[in-house]
VOLONU-739558 format. One record per atom (N, C-alpha, C): residue number from 1; atom name; z, y, x; residue in one letter. Coordinates in nm, 3 decimals. Layout:
# VOLONU-739558
- NUM:CA:Z:Y:X:A
...
***
This chain:
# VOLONU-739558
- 1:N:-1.692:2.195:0.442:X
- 1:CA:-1.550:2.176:0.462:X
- 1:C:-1.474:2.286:0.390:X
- 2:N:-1.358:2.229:0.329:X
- 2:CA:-1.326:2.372:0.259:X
- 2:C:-1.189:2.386:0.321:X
- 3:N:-1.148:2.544:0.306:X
- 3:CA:-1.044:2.572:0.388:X
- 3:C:-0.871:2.560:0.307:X
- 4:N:-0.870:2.473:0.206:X
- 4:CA:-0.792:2.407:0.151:X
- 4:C:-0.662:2.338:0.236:X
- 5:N:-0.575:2.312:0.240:X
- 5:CA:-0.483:2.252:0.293:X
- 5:C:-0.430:2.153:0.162:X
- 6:N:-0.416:2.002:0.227:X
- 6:CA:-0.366:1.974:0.127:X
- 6:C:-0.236:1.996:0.026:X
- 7:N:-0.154:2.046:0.061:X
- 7:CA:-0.027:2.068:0.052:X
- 7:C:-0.006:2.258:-0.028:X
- 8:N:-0.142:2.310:-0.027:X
- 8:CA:-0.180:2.420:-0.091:X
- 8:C:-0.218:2.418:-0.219:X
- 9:N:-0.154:2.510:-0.323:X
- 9:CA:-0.176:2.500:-0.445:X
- 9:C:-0.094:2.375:-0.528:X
- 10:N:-0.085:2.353:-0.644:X
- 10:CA:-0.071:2.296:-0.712:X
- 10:C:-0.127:2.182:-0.728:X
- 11:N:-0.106:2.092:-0.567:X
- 11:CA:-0.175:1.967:-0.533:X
- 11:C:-0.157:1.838:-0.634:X
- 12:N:0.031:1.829:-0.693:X
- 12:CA:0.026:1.709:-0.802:X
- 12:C:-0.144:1.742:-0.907:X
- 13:N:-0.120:1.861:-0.976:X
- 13:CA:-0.211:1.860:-1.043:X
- 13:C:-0.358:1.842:-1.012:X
- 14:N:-0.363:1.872:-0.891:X
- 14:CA:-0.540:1.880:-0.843:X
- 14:C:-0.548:1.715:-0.848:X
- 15:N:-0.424:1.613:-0.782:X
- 15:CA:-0.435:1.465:-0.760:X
- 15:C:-0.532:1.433:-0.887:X
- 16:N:-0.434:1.466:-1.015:X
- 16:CA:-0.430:1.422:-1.105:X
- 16:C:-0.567:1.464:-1.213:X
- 17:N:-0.618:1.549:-1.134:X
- 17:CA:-0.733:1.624:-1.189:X
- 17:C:-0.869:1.481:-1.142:X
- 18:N:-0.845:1.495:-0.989:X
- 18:CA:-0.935:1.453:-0.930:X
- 18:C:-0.912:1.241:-0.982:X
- 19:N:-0.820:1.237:-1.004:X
- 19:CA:-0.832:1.094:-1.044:X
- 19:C:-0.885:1.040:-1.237:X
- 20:N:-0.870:1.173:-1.298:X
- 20:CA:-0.922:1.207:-1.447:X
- 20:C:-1.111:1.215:-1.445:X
- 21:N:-1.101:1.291:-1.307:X
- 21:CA:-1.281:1.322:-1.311:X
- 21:C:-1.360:1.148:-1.276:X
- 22:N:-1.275:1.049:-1.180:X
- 22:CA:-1.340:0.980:-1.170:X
- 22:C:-1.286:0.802:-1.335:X
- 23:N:-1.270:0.906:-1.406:X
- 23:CA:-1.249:0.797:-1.506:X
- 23:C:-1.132:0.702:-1.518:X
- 24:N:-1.002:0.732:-1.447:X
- 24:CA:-0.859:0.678:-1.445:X
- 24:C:-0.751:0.754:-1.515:X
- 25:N:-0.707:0.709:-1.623:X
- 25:CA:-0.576:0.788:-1.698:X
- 25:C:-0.462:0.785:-1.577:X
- 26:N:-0.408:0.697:-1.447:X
- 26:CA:-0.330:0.678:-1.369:X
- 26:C:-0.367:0.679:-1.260:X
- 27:N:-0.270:0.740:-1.173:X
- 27:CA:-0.355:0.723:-0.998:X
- 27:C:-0.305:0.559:-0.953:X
- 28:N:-0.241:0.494:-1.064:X
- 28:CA:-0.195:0.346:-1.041:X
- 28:C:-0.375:0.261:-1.058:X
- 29:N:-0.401:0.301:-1.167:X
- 29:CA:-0.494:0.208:-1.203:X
- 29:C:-0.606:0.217:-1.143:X
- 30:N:-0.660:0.416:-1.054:X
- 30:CA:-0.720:0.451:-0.938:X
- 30:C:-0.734:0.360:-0.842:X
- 31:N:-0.578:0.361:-0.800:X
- 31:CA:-0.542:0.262:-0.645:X
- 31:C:-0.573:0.112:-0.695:X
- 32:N:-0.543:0.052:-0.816:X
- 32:CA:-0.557:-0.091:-0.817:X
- 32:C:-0.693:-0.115:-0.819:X
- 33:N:-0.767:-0.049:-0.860:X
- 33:CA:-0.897:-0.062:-0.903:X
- 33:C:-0.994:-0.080:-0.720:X
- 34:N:-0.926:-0.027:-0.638:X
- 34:CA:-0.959:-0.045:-0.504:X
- 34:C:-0.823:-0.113:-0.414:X
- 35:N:-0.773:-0.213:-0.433:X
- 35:CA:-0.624:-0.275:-0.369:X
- 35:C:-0.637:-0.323:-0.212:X
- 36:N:-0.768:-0.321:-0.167:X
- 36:CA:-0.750:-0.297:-0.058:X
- 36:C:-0.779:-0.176:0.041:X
- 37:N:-0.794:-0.068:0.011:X
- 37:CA:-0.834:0.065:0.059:X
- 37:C:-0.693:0.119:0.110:X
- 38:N:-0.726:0.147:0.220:X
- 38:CA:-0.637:0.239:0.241:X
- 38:C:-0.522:0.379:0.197:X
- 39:N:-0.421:0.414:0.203:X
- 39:CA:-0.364:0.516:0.160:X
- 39:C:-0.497:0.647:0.196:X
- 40:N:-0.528:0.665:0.241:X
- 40:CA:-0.605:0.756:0.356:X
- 40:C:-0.718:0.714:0.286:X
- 41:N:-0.827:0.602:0.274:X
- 41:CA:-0.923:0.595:0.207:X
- 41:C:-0.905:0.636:0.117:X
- 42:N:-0.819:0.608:-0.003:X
- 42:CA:-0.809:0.664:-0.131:X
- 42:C:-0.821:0.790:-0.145:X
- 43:N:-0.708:0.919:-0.029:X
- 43:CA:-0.683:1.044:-0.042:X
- 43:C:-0.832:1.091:0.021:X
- 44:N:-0.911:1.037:0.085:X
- 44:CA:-1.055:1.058:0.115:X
- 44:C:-1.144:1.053:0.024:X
- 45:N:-1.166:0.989:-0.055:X
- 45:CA:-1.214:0.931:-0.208:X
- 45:C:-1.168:1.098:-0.309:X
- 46:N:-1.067:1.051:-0.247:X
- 46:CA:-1.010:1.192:-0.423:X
- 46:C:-1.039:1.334:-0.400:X
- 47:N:-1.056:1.388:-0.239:X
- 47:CA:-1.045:1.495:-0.188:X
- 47:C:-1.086:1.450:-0.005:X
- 48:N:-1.136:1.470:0.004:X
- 48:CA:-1.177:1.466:0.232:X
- 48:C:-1.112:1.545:0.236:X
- 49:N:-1.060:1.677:0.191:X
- 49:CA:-1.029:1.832:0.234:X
- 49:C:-0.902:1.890:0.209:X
- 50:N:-0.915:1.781:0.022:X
- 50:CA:-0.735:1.876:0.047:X
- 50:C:-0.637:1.741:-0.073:X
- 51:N:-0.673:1.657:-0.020:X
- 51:CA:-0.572:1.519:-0.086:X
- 51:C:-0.556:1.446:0.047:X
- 52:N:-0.424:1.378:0.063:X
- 52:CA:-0.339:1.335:0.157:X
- 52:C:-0.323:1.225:0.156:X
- 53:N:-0.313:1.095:0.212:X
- 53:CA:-0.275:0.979:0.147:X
- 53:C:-0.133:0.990:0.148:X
- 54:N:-0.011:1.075:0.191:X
- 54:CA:0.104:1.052:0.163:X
- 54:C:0.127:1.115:0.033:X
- 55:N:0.038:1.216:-0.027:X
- 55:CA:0.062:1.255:-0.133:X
- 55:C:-0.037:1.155:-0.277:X
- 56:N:-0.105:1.092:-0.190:X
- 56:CA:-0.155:0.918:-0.283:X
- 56:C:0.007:0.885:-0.308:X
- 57:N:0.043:0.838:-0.182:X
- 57:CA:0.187:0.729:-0.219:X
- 57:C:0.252:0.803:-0.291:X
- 58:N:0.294:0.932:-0.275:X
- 58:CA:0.396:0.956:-0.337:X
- 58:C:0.378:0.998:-0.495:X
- 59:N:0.278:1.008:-0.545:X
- 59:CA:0.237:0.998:-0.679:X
- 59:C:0.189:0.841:-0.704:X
- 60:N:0.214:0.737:-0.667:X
- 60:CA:0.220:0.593:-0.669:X
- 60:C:0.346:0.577:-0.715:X
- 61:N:0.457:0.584:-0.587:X
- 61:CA:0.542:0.580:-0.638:X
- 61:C:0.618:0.609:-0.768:X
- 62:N:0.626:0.774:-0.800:X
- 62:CA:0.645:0.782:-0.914:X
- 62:C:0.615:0.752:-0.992:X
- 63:N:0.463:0.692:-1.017:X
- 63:CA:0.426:0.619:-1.134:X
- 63:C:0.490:0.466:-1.175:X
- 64:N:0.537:0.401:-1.040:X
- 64:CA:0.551:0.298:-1.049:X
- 64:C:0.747:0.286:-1.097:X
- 65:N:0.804:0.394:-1.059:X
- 65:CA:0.920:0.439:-1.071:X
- 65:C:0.917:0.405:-1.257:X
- 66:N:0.853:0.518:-1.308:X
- 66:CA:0.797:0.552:-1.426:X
- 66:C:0.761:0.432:-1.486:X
- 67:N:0.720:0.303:-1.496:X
- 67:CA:0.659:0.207:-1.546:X
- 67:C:0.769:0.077:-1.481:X
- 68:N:0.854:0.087:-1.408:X
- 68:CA:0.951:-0.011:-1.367:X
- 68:C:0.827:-0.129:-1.281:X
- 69:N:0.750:-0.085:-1.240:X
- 69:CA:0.653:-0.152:-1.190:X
- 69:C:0.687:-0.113:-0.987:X
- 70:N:0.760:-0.119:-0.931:X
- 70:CA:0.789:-0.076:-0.778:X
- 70:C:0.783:-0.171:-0.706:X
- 71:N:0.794:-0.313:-0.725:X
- 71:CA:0.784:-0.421:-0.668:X
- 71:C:0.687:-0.454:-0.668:X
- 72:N:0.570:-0.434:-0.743:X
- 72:CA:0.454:-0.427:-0.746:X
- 72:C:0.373:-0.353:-0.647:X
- 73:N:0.448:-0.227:-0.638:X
- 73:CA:0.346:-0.102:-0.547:X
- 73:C:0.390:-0.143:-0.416:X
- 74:N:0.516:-0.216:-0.389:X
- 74:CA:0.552:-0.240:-0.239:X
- 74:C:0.461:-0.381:-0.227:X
- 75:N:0.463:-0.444:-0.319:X
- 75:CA:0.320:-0.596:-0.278:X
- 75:C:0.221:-0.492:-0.275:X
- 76:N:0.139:-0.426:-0.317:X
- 76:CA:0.020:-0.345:-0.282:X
- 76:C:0.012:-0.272:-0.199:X
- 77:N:0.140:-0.233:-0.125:X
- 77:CA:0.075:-0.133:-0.029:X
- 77:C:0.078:-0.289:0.071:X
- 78:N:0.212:-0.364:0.132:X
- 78:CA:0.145:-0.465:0.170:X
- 78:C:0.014:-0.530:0.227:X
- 79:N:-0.056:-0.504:0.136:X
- 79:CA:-0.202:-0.575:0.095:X
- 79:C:-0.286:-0.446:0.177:X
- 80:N:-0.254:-0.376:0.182:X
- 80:CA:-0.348:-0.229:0.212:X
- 80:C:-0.318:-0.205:0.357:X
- 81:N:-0.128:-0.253:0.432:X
- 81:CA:-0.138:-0.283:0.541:X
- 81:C:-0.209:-0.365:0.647:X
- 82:N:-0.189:-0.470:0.584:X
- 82:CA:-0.252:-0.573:0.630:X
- 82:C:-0.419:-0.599:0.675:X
- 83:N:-0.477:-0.526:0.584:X
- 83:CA:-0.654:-0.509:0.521:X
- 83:C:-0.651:-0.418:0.648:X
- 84:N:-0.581:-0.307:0.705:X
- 84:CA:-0.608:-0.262:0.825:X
- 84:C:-0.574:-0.273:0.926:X
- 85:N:-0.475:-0.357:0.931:X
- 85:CA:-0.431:-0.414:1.074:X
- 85:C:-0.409:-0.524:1.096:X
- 86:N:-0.467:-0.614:0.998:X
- 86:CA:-0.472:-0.754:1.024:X
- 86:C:-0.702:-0.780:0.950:X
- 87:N:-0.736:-0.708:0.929:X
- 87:CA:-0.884:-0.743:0.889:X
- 87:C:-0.924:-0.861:0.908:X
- 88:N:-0.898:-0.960:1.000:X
- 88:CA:-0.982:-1.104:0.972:X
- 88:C:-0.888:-1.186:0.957:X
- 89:N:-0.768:-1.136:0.899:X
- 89:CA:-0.664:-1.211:0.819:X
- 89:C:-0.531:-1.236:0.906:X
- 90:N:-0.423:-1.324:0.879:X
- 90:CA:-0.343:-1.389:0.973:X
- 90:C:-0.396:-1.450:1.084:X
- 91:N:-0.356:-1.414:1.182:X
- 91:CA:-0.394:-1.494:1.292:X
- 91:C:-0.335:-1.638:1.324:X
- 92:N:-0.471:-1.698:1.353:X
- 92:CA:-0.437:-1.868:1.384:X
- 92:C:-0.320:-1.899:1.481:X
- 93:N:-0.316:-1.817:1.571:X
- 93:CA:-0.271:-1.805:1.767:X
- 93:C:-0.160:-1.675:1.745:X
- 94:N:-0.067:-1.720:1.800:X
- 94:CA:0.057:-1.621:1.785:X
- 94:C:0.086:-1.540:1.915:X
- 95:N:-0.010:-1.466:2.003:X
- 95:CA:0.009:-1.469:2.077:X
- 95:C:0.081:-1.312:2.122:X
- 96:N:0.091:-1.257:2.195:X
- 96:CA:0.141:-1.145:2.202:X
- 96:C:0.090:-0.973:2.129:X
- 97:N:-0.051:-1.002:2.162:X
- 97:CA:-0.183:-0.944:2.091:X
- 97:C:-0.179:-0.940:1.920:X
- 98:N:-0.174:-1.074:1.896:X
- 98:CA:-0.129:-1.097:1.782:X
- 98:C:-0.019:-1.022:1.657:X
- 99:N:0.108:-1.099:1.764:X
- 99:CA:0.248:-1.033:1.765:X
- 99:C:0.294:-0.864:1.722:X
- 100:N:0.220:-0.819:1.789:X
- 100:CA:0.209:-0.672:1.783:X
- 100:C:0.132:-0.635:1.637:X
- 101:N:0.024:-0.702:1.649:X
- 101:CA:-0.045:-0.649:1.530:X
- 101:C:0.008:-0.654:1.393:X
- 102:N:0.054:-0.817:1.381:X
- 102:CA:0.159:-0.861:1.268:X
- 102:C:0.247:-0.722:1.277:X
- 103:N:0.278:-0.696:1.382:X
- 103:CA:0.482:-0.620:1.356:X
- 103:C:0.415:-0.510:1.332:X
- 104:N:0.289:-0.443:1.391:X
- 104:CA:0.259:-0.336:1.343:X
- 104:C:0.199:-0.308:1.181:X
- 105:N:0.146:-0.401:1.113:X
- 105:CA:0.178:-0.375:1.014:X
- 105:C:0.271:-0.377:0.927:X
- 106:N:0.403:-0.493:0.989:X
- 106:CA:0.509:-0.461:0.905:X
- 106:C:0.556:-0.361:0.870:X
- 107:N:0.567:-0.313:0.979:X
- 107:CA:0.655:-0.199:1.016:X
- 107:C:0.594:-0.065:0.963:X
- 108:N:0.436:-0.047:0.940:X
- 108:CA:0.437:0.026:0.893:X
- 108:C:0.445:0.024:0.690:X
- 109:N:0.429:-0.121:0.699:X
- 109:CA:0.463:-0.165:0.537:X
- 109:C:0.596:-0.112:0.491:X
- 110:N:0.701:-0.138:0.580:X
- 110:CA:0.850:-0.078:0.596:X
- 110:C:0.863:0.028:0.559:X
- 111:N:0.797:0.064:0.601:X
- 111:CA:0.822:0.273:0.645:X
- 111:C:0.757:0.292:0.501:X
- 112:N:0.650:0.230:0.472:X
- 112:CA:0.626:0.326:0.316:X
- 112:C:0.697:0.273:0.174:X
- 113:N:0.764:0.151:0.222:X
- 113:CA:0.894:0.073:0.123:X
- 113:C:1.023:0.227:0.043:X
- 114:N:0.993:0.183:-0.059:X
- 114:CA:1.095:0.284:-0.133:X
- 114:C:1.235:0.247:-0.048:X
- 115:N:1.351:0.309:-0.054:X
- 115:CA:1.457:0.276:0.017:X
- 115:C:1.509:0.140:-0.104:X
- 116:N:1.521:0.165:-0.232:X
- 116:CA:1.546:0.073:-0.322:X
- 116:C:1.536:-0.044:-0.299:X
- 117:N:1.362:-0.119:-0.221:X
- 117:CA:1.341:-0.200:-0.200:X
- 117:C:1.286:-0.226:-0.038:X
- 118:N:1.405:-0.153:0.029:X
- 118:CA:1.387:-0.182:0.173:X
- 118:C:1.424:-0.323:0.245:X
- 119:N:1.536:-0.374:0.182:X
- 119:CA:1.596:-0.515:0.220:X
- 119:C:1.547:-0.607:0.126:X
- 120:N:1.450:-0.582:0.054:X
- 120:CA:1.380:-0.716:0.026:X
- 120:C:1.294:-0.756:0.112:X
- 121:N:1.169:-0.604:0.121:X
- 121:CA:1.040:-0.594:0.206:X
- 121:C:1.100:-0.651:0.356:X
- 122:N:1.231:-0.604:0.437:X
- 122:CA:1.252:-0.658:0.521:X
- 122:C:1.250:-0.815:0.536:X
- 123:N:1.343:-0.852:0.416:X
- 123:CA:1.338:-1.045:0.430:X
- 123:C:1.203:-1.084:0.382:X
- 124:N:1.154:-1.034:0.333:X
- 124:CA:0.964:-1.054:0.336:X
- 124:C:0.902:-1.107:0.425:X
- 125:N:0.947:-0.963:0.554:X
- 125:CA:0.870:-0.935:0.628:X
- 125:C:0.919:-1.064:0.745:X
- 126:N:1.029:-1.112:0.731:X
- 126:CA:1.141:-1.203:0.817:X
- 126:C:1.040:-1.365:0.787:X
- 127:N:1.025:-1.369:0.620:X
- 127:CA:0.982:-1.522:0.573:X
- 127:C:0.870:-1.492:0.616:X
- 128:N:0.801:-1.414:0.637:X
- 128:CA:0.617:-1.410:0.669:X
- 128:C:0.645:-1.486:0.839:X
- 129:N:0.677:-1.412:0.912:X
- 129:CA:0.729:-1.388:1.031:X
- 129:C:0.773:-1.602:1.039:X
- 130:N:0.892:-1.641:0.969:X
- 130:CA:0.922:-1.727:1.036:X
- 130:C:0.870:-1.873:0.946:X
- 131:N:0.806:-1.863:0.853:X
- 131:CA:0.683:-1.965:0.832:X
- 131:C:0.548:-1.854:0.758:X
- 132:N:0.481:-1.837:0.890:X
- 132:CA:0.351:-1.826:0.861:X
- 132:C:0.251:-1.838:0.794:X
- 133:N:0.203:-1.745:0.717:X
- 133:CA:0.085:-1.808:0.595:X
- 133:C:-0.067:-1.891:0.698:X
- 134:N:-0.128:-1.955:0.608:X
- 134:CA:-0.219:-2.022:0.691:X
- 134:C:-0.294:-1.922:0.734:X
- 135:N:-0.381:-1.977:0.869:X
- 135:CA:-0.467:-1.836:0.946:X
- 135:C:-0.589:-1.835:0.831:X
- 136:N:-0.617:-1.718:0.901:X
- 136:CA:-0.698:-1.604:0.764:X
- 136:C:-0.680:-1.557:0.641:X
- 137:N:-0.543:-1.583:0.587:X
- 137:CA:-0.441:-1.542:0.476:X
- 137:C:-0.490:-1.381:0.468:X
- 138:N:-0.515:-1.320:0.398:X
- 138:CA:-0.545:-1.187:0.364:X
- 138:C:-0.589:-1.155:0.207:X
- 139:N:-0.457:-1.111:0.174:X
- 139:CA:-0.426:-1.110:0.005:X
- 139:C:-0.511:-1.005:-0.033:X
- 140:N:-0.577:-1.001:-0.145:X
- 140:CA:-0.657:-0.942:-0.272:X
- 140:C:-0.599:-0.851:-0.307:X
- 141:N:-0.456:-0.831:-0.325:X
- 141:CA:-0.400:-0.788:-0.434:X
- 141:C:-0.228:-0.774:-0.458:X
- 142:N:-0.192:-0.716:-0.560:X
- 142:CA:-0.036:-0.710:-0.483:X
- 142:C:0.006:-0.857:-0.609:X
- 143:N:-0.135:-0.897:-0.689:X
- 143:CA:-0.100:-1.059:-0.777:X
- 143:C:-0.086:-1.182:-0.673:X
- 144:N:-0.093:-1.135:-0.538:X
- 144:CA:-0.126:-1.260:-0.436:X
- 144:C:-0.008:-1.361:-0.483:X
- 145:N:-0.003:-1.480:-0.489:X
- 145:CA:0.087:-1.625:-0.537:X
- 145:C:0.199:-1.592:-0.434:X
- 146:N:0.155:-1.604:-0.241:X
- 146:CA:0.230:-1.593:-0.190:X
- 146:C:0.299:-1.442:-0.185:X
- 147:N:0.250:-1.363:-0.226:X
- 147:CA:0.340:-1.228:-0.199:X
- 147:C:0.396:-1.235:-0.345:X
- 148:N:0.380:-1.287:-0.459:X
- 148:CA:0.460:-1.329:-0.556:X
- 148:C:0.563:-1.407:-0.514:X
- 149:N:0.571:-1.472:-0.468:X
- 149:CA:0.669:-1.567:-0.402:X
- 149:C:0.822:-1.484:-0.323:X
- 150:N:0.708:-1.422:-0.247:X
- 150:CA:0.791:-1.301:-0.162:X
- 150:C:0.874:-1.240:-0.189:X
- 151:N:0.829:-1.142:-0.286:X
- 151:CA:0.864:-1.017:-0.365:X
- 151:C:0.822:-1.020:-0.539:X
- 152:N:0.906:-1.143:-0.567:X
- 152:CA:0.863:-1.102:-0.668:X
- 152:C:0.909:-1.032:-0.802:X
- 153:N:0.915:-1.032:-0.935:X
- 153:CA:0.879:-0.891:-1.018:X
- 153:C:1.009:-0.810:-1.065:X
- 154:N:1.112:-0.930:-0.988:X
- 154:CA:1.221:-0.875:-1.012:X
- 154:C:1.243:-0.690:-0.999:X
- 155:N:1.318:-0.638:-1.060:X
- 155:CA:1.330:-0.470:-1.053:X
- 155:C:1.469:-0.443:-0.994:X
- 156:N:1.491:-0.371:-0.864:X
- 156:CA:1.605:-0.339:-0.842:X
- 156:C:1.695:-0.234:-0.880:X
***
């Protein structure tokens, strides 16, 4: 274990170090290359000790800032919500159990939404919510048809 903090040193650069050693010019093409892993899996992957998954997103973001690609990274994180709090997909049965789980990943899909594209991800999160993808729906990717549908490539 090393006594590293992530937030110690010249962490952009260590990101960017540690995503060069495993063969990625971008921490975009890092994260796509695994689209359903977690923020947290990834920053586990790059560093256990001293990479963060909020400091994943937030070098996501900027890249995606950087490339006019942001509607994209909000369908991918999406996809990365879902993969952990929905794992055997949409649920068939809407039931309260359910309910929760859906809103809990919205909501935390929300929270990592650039502010730019907060009131889209919201009416997203509204059309998911009030016609339902079929049960076991659990997107690949932020190319999913229906999250194209959603959000799609428009740039705000």
């Amino acid at each position: 274990m090393s006594d590293r903090h992530p937030f110690q040193g010249n962490w952009v650069a260590r990101l960017y170090e540690r995503v060069r050693e495993r063969g990625y010019d971008s921490l975009t093409a890092f994260a796509e290359a695994r689209p359903t892993a977690s923020l947290v899996a990834l920053a586990e992957e790059l560093g256990p000790d001293d990479v963060a998954g909020v400091q994943v997103f937030k070098g996501l973001v900027a890249e995606a800032e950087r490339s006019r690609w942001v509607t994209r990274l909000v369908r991918g994180q999406l996809v990365r919500e879902l993969w952990a709090l929905l794992p055997n997909g949409w649920p068939a049965v809407l039931d309260d159990a359910n309910r929760f789980d859906i809103a809990h990943a919205l909501g935390a899909w929300v929270a990592f939404t650039p502010e730019t594209h907060k009131e889209r991800a919201d009416k997203a999160g509204d059309a998911l919510l009030a016609t339902p993808p079929p049960p076991g729906w659990l997107p690949l990717g932020p190319d999913d048809e229906l999250l194209r549908t959603l959000l799609p490539d428009e740039e705000v």
